[in-house]
C-alpha positions in Angstrom: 0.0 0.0 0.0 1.3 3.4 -0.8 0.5 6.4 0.9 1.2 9.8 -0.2 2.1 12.6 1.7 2.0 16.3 0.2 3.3 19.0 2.1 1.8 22.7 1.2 2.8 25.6 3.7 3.3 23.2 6.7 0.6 21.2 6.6 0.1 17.5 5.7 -2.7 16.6 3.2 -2.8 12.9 3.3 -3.9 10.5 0.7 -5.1 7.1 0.6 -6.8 4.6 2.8 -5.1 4.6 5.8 -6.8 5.5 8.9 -6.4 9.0 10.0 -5.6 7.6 13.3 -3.4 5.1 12.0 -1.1 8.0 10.3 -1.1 10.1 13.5 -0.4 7.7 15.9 2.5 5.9 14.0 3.9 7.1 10.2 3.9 11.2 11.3 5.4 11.2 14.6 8.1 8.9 12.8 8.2 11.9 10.5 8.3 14.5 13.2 11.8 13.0 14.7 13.8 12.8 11.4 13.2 16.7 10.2 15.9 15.8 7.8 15.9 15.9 4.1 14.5 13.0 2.6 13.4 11.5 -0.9 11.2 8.9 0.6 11.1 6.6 3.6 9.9 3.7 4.0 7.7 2.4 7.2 5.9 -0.8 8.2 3.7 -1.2 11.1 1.7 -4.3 12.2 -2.2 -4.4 12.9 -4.4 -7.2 14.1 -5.6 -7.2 10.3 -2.1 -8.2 10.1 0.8 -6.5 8.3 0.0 -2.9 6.6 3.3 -1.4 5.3 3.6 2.0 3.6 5.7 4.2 1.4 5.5 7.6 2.4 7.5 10.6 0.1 8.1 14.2 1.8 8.8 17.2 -0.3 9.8 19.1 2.3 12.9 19.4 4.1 10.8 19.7 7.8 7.1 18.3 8.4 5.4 20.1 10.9 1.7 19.5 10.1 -0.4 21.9 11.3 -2.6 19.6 13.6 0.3 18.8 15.0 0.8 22.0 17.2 0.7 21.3 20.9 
């Protein structure tokens, strides 16, 4: 499964069918603690569904969603 992140004026628009709270909880906070430059990374993250892995590409050199703002 693929899912697709665009980044437009620090905030996340995310595409696909993942679970909102699935994203949140485990492929964004990954996100948040790299802040690096990156082409694409790749994440995996088991479910009791059983294994849902995940491409996710940033074009953006930091992520900072806007939701994300504690």
């Amino acid at each position: 499964m693929l899912l697709a992140l665009t980044v437009h004026h620090q905030s996340v628009h995310l595409v696909l069918n993942y679970s909102l709270s699935i994203i949140e909880s485990f492929c964004l906070k990954m996100i948040y603690e790299v802040k690096q430059q990156i082409s694409h990374l790749l994440i995996t993250k088991k479910s009791r569904d059983g294994r849902c892995s995940g491409e996710v590409r940033i074009h953006s050199a930091i992520v900072r969603p806007a939701h994300a703002k504690r």
